[in-house]
VOROBA-625155 format. One line per 4 residues: number of its first residue (from 1); for each residue x, y, z of N, C-alpha, C. Coordinates in steps of 0.2 Angstrom, whole numbers. Layout:
BEGIN
NUM = X:Y:Z:X:Y:Z:X:Y:Z ~ ...
***
This chain:
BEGIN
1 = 4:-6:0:0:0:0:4:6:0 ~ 3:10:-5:7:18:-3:7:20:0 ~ 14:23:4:13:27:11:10:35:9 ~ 9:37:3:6:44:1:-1:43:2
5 = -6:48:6:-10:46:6:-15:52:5 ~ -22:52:2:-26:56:-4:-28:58:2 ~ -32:61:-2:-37:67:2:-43:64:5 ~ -45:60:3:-52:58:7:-49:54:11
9 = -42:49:11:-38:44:16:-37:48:22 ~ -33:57:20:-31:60:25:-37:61:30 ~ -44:62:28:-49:65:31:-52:59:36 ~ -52:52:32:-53:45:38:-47:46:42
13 = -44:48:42:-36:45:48:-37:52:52 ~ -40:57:51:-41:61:54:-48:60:59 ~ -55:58:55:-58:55:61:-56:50:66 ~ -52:43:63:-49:40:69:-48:45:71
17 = -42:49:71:-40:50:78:-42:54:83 ~ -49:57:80:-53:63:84:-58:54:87 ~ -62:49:84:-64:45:87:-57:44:95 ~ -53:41:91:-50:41:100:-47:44:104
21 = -47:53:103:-48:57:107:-55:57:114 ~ -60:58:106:-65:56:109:-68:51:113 ~ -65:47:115:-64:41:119:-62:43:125 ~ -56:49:126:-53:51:132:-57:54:136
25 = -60:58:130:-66:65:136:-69:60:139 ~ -75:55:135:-78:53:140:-75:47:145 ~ -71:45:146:-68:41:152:-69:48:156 ~ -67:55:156:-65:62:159:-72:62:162
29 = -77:62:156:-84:66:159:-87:60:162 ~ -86:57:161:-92:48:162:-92:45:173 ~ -81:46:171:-80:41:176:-77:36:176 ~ -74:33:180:-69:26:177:-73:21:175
33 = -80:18:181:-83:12:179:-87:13:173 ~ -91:19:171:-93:19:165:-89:19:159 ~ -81:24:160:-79:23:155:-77:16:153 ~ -75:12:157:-71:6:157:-76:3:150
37 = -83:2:151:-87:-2:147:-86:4:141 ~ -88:12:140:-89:13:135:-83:14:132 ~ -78:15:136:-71:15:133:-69:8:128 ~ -71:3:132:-68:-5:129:-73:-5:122
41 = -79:-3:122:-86:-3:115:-82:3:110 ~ -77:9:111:-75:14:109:-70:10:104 ~ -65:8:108:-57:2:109:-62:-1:101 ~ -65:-5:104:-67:-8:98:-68:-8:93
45 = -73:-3:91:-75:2:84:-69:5:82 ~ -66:8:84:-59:12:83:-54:7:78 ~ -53:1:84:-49:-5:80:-51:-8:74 ~ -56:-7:74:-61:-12:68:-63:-6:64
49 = -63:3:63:-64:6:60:-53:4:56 ~ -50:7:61:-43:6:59:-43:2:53 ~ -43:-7:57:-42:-12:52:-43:-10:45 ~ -50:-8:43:-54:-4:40:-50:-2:34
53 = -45:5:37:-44:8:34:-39:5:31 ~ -34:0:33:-25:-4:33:-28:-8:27 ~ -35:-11:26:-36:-14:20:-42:-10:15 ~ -39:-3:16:-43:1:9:-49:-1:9
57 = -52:-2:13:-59:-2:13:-63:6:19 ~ -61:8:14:-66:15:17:-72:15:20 ~ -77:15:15:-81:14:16:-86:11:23 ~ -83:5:24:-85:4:30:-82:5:36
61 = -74:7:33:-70:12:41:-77:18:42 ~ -78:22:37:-84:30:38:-90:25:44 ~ -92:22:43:-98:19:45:-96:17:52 ~ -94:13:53:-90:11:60:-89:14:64
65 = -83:21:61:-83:27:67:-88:32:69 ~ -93:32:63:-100:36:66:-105:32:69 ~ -106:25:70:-108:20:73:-107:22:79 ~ -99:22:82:-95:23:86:-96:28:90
69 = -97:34:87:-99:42:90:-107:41:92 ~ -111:42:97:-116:43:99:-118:49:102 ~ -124:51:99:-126:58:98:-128:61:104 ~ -125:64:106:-125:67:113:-122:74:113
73 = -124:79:117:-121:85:118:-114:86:116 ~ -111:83:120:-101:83:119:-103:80:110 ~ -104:78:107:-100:73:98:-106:78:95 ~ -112:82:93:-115:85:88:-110:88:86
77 = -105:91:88:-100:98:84:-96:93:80 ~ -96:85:82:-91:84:78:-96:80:73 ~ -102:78:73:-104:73:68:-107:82:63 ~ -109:88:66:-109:93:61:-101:94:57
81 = -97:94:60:-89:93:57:-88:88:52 ~ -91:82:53:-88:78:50:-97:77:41 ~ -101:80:43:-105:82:38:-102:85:34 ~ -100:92:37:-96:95:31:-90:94:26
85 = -86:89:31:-81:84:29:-84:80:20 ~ -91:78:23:-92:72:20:-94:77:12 ~ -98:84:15:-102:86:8:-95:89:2 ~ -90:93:6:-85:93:3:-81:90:-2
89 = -79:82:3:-76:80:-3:-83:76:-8 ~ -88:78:-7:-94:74:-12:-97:67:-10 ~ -96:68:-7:-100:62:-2:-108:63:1 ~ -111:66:-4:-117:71:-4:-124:66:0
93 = -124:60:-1:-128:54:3:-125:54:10 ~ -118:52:10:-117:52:18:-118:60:22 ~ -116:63:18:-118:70:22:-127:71:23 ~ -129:69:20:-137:71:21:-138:65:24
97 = -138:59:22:-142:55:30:-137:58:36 ~ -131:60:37:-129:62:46:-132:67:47 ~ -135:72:44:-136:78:46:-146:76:45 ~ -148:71:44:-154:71:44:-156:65:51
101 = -151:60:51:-151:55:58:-151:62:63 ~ -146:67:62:-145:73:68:-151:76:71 ~ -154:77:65:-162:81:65:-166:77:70 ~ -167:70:69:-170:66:72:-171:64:78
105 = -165:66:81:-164:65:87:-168:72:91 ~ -171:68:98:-175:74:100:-170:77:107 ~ -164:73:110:-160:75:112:-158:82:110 ~ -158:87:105:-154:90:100:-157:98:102
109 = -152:101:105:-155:108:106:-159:115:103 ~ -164:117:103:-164:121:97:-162:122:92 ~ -155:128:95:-148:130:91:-146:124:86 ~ -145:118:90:-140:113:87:-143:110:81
113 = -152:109:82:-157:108:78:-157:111:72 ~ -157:118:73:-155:126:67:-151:123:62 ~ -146:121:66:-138:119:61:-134:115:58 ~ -142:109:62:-140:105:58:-146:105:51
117 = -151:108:51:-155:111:45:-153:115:43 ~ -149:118:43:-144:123:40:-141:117:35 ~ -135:116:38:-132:111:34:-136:108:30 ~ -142:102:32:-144:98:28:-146:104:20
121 = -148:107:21:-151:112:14:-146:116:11 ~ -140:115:15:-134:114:10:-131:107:5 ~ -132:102:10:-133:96:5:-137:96:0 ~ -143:98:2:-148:97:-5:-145:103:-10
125 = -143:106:-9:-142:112:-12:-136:109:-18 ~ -130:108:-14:-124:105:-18:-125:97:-23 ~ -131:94:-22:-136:87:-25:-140:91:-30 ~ -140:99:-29:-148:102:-36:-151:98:-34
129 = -157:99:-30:-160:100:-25:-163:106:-21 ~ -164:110:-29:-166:116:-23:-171:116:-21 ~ -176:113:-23:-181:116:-19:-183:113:-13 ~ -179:108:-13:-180:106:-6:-172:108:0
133 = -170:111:-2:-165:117:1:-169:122:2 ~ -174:125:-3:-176:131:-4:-183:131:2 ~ -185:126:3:-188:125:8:-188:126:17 ~ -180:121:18:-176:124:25:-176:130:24
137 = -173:132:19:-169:139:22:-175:144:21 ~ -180:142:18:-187:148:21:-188:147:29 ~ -188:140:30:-190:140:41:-184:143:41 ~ -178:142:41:-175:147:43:-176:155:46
141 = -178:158:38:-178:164:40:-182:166:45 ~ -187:162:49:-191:163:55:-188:163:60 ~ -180:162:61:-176:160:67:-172:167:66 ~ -172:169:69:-166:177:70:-158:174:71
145 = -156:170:72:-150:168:73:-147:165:64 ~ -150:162:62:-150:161:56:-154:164:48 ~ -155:172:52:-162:174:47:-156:177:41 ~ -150:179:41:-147:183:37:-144:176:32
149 = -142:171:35:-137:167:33:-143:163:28 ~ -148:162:30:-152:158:28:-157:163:19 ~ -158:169:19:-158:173:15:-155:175:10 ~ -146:172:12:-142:173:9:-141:168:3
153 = -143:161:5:-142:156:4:-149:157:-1 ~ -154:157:0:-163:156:-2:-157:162:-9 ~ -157:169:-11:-154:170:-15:-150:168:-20 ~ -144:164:-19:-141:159:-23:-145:153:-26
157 = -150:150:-22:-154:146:-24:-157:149:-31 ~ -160:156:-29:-166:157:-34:-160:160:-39 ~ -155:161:-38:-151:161:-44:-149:155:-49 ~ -149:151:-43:-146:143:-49:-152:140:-53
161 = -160:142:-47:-166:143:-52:-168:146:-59 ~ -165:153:-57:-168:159:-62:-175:162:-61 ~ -176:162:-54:-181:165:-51:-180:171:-49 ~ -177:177:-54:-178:183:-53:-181:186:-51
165 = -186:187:-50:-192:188:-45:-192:187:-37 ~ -190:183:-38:-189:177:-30:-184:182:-28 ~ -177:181:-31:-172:184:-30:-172:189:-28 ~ -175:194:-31:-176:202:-28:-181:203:-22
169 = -185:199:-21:-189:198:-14:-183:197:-9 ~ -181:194:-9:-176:189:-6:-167:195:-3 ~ -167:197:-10:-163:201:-8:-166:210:-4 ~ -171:209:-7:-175:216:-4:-175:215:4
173 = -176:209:7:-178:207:14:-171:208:17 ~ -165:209:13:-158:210:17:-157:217:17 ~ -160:220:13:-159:228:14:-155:228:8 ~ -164:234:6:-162:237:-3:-155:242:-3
177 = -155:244:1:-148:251:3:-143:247:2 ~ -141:241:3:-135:239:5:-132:238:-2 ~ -126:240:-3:-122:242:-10:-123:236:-13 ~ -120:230:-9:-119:225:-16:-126:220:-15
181 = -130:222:-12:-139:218:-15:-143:223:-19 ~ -140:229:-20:-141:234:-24:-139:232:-31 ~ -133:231:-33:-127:228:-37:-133:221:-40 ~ -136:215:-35:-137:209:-36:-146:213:-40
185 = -151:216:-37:-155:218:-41:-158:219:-45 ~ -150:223:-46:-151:228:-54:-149:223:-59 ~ -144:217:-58:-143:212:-61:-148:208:-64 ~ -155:206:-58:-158:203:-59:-165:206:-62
189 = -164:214:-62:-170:215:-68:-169:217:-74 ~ -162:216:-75:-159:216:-82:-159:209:-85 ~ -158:202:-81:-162:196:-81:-169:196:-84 ~ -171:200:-81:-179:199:-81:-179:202:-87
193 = -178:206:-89:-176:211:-96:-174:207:-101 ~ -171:203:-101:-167:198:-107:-173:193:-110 ~ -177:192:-102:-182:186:-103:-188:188:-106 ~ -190:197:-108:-193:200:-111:-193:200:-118
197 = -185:201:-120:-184:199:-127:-185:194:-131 ~ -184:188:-125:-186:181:-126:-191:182:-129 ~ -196:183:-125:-204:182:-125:-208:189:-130 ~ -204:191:-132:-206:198:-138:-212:204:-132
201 = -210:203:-128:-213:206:-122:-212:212:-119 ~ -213:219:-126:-207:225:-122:-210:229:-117 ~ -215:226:-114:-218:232:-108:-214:227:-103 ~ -214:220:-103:-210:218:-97:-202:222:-97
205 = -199:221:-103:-192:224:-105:-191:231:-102 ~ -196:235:-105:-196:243:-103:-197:244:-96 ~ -203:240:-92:-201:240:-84:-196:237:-81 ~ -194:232:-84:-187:231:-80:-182:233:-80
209 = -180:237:-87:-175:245:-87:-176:248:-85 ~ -183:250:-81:-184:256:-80:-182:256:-71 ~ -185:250:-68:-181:248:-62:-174:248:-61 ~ -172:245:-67:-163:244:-66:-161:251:-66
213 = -162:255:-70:-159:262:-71:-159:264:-62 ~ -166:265:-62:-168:270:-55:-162:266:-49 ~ -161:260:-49:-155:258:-43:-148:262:-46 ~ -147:263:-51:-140:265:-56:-141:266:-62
217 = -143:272:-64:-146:277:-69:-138:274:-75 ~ -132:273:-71:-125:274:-77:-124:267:-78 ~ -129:262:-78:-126:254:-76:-126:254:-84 ~ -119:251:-84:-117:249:-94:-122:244:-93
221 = -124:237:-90:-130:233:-92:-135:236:-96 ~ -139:239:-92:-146:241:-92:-145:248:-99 ~ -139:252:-101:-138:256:-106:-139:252:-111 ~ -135:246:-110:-133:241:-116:-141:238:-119
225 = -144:236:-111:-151:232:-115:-157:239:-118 ~ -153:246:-115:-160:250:-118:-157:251:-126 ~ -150:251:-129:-146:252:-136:-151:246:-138 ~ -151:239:-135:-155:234:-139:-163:236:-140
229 = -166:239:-136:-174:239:-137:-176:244:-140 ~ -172:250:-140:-172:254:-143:-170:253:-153 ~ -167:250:-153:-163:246:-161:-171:242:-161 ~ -172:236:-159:-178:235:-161:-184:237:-163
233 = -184:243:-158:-190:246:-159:-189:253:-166 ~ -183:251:-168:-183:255:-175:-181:261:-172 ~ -178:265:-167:-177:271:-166:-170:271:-166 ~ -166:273:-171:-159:272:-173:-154:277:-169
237 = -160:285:-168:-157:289:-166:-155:289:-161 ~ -160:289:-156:-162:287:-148:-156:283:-148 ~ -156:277:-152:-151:271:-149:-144:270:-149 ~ -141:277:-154:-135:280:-155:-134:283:-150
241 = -140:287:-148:-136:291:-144:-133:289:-136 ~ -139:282:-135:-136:279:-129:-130:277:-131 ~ -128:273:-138:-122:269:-136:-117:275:-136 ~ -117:279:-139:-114:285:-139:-110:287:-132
245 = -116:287:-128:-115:289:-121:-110:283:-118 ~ -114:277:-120:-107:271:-117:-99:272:-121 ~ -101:274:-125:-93:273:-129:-90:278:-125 ~ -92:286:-122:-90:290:-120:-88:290:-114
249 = -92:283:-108:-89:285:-103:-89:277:-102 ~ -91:271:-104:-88:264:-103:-88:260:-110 ~ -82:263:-112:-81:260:-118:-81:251:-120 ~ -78:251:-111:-79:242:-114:-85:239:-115
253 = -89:242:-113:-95:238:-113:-99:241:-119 ~ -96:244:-124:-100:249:-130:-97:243:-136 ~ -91:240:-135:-88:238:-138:-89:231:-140 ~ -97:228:-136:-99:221:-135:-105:221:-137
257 = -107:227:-138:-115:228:-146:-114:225:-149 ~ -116:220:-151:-117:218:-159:-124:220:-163 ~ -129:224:-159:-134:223:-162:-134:229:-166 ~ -128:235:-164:-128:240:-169:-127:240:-176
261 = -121:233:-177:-120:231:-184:-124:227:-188 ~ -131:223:-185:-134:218:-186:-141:225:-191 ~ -142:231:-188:-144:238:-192:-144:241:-195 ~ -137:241:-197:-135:244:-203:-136:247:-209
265 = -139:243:-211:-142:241:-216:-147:245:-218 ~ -153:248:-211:-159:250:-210:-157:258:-207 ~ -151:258:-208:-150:268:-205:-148:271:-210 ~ -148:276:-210:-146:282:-216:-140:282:-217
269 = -137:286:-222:-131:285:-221:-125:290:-217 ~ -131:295:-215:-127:299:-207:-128:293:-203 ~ -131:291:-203:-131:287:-194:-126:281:-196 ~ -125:279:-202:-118:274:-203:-113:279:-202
273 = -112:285:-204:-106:289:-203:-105:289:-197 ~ -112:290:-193:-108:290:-184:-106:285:-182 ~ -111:281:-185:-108:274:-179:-98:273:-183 ~ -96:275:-188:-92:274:-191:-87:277:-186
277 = -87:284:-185:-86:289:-180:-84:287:-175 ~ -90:282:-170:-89:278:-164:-84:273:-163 ~ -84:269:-168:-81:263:-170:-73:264:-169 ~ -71:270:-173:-65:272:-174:-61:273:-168
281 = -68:278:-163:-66:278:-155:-63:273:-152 ~ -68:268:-152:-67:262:-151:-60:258:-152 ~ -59:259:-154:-52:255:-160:-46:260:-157 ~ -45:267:-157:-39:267:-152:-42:268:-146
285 = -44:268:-143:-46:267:-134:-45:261:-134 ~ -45:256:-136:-48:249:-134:-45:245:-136 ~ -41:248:-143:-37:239:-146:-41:235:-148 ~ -49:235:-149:-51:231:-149:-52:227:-157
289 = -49:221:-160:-49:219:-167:-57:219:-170 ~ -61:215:-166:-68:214:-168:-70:222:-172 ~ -68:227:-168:-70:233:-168:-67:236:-176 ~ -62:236:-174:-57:235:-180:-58:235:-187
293 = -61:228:-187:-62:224:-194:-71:227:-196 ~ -75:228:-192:-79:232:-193:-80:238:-194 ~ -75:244:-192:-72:248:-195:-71:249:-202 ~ -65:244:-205:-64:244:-210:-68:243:-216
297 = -72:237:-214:-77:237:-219:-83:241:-221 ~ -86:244:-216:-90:252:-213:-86:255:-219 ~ -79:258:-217:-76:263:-220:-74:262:-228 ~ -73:257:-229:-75:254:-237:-78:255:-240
301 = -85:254:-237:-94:254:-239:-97:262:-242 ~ -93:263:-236:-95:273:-236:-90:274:-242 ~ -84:274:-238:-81:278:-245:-73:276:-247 ~ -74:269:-250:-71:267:-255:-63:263:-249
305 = -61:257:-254:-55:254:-250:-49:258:-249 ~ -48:265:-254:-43:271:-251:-44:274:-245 ~ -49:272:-243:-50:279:-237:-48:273:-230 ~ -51:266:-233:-47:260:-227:-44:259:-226
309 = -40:259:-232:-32:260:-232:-29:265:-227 ~ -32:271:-230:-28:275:-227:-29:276:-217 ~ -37:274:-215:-38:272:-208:-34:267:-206 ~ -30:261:-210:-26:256:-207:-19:260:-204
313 = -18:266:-212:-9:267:-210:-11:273:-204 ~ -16:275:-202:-16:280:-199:-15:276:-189 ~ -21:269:-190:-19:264:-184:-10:261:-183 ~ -7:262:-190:0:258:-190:4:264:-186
317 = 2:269:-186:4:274:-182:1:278:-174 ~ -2:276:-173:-5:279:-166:-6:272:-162 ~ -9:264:-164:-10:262:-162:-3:258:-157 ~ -3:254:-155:2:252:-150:3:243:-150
321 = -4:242:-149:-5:232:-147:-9:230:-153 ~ -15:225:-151:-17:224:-156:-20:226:-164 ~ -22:231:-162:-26:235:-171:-20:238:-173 ~ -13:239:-171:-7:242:-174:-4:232:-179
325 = -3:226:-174:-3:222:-177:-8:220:-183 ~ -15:221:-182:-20:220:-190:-19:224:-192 ~ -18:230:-193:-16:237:-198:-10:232:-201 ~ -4:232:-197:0:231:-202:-1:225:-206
329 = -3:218:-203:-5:213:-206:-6:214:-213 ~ -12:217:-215:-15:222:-218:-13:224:-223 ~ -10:230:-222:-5:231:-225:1:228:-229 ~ 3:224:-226:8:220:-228:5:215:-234
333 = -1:212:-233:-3:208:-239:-6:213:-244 ~ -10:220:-241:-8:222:-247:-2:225:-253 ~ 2:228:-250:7:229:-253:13:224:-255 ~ 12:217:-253:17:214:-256:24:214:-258
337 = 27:216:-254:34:220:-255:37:212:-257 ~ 43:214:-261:47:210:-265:54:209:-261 ~ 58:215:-257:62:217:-254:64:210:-250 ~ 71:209:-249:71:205:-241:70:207:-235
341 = 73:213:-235:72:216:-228:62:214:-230 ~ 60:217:-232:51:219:-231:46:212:-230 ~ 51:205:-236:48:200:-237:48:197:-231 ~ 56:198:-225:57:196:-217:51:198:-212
345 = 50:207:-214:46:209:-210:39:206:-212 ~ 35:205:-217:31:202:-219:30:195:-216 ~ 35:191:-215:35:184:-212:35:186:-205 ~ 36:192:-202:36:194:-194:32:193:-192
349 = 29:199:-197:21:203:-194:15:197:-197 ~ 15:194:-199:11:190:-202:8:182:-198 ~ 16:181:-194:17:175:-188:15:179:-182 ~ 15:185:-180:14:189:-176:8:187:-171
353 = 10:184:-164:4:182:-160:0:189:-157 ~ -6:189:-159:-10:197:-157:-14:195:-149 ~ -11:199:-146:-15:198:-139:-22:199:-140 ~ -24:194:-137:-31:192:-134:-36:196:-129
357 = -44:196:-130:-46:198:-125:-47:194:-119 ~ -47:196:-113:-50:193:-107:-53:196:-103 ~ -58:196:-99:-61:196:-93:-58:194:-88 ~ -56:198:-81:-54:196:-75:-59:200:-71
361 = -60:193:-65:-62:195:-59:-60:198:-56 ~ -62:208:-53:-60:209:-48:-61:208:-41 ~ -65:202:-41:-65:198:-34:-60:194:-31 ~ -61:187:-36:-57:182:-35:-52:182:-42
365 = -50:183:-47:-48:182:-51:-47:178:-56 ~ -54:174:-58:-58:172:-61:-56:175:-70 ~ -52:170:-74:-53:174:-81:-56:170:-86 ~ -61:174:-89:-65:173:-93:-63:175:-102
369 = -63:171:-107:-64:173:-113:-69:176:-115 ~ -73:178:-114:-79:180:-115:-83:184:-110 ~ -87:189:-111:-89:194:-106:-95:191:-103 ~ -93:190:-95:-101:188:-90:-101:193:-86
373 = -107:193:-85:-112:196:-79:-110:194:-73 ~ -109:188:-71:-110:184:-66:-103:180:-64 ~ -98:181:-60:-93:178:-60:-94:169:-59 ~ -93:166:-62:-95:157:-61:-92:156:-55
377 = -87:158:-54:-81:156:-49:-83:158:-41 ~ -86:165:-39:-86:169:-33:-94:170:-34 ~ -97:171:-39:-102:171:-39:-106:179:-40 ~ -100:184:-39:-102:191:-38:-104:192:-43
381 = -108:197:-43:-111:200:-51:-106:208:-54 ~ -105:209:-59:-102:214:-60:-97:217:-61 ~ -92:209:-60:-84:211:-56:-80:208:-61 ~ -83:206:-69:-76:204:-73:-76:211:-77
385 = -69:213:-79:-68:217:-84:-64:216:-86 ~ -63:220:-92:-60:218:-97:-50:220:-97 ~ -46:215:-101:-40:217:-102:-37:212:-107 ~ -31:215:-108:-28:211:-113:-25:206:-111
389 = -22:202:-114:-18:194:-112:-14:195:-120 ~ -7:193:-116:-4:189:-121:0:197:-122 ~ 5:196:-126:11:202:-128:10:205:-135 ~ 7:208:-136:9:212:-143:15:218:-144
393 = 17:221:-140:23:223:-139:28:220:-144 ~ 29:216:-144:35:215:-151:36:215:-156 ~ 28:219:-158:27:220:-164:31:228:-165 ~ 31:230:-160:35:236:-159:41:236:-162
397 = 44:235:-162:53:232:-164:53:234:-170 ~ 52:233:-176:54:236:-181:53:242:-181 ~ 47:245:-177:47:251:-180:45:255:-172 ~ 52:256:-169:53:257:-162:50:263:-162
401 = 53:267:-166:52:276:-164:44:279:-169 ~ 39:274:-169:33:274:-175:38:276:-184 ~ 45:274:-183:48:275:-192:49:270:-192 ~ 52:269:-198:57:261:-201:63:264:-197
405 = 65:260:-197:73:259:-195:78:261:-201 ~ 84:264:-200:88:266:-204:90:257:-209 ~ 88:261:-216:91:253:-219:83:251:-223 ~ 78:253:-219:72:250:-221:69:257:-225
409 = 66:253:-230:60:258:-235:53:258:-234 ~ 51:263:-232:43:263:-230:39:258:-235 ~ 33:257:-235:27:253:-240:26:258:-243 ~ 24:254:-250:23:257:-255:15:263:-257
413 = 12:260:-251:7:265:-250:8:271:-246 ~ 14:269:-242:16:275:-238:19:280:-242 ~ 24:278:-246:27:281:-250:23:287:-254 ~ 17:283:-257:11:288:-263:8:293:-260
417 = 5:289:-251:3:296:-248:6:301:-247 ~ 15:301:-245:18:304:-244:19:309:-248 ~ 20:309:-256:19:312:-259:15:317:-262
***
């Protein structure tokens, strides 16, 4: 048998030894003649959990030692101890019969009754099982010593449900002032907003923005879902000028529209010139490629592949990370240079790894390839944003000081405009 031993091993060898701890106290609290007999019944289970363990049979080791423990004022702390042992490492059965044998017991003092209903509605909970988690943790709330803990809990429930409605009750009962169930709210009626969309339902949409505003009038969410209902309901103006407004004070979140580009098609061609306008913002504040490549096409459209040219050489120069890498990419295939130096450069800038977008959590740090609401990981709402990943900085090297380097010839586009 290997002397390295796992993690569910280390957590048996840990009960043995709290079993015959627990063996001491009571000789301590009982008495000699009674210890004598409970100690020798203790001695046994112990030996016979032990054996247990020497031949890799777990399983009946777990049983033996809780066999062995009898439910009594002194061992509840330890068979609540050893529940959450069991729910942890996923032992979701054993952990809900202990804590439901505990309940059963009429020994069991209020408090200690509370806690173990506590626990057990966190087994169900961790089994998906909510509604019968969602259940305790409502008695709960009627006990003061676990009304916070218990609402807290009833919340994540109706999260893993999708009980927005629930949710906001639930959070409203902890206190609507308090910053971060303010934060959890406004999330969950821009939920309810999305569900609107769903359901072609825009009086639910428009009340539930109209809530989310009033908790945070500047929330990028709730801007972003009124750009969308606003674009649906054909008001192209209106909807510019909110994303307008994002692009001016939370760029990243202006920058994850799609639904402006999906209308294009249906606006004038001042209102493609603005959003072109935006876009471009977007592209040097942001680095953002997506943004980028929909610029250039936009700027094509409008007015002809000279003028996207001429937007690429202009990124090849102001930009820094990634949209200086596409420009020059760009670039370089169109212009085709013959040169070695150029055809080197061309194989540089073409191999060239362009930094990535991420999401980090500034809770836990949590990163995401893709923009959430919701941290998967900690659970908070509101707390990924955005950053780069990865080094595009070396695409800087050839052209350290924004020029070629002595020795090198500019592109042959550069050259024409120059003139």
């Amino acid at each position: 048998m290997s002397l390295g031993l796992s993690t569910e091993w280390s957590v048996l060898v840990l009960v043995a030894l709290v079993g015959l701890l627990l063996g001491l106290l009571i000789a301590r609290a009982v008495g000699y003649r009674q210890a004598v007999r409970k100690g020798s019944d203790l001695s046994r289970n112990y030996f016979r959990g032990l054996n247990y363990l020497l031949n890799e049979e777990p399983d009946k080791a777990i049983e033996v030692f809780i066999q062995a423990l009898e439910v009594d004022e002194d061992t509840v702390e330890l068979h609540l101890a050893l529940g959450k042992l069991f729910r942890r490492s996923g032992e979701l059965d054993r952990a809900t019969r202990l804590h439901q044998n505990l309940i059963a017991r009429p020994a069991l003092s209020t408090g200690q009754r509370q806690t173990a209903i506590y626990e057990l509605a966190h087994d169900y909970m961790s089994a998906g099982l909510y509604d019968r988690a969602e259940g305790l943790f409502e008695e709960l709330t009627g006990h003061p010593e676990y009304r916070d803990q218990a609402l807290s809990a009833l919340v994540r429930v109706y999260e893993l449900e999708k009980d927005w409605s629930a949710a906001i009750d639930a959070s409203r009962s902890m206190g609507e002032n308090e910053p971060r169930n303010r934060i959890r709210m406004l999330h969950y009626y821009c939920e309810l907003a999305e569900l609107g969309f769903v359901h072609e339902d825009m009086d639910s949409v428009t009340a539930s923005l109209g809530k989310a505003q009033k908790l945070d009038p500047n929330s990028p969410r709730a801007t972003m879902l009124k750009v969308q209902m606003l674009l649906s309901m054909g008001d192209w103006g209106q909807a510019l000028d909110e994303w307008e407004h994002l692009v001016s004070n939370q760029a990243q979140y202006a920058a994850i529209i799609d639904d402006v580009f999906l209308q294009l098609d249906s606006m004038s061609e001042k209102q493609q010139r603005r959003v072109l306008v935006l876009i471009k913002k977007l592209v040097l504040e942001l680095e953002d490629l997506p943004m980028a490549e929909k610029a250039i096409e936009l700027c094509s459209s409008l007015d002809g592949q000279a003028a996207a040219n001429r937007l690429l050489h202009e990124w090849s120069n102001h930009c820094t990370g990634p949209a200086r890498v596409y420009a020059l990419k760009k670039l370089v295939v169109l212009d085709g240079k013959s040169s070695a130096q150029y055809t080197a450069l061309a194989s540089f800038v073409l191999s060239a790894d362009v930094a990535l977008i991420d999401y980090l959590c500034s809770e836990c740090g949590f990163e995401a390839k893709t923009m959430l609401w919701q941290c998967p990981n900690c659970n908070e709402w509101g707390s990924l944003m955005r950053q780069l990943s990865g080094d595009a900085t070396a695409i800087e090297k050839p052209f350290a000081n924004g020029e070629p380097s002595a020795g090198e010839k500019p592109l042959a586009s550069e050259q024409s405009s120059a003139r």
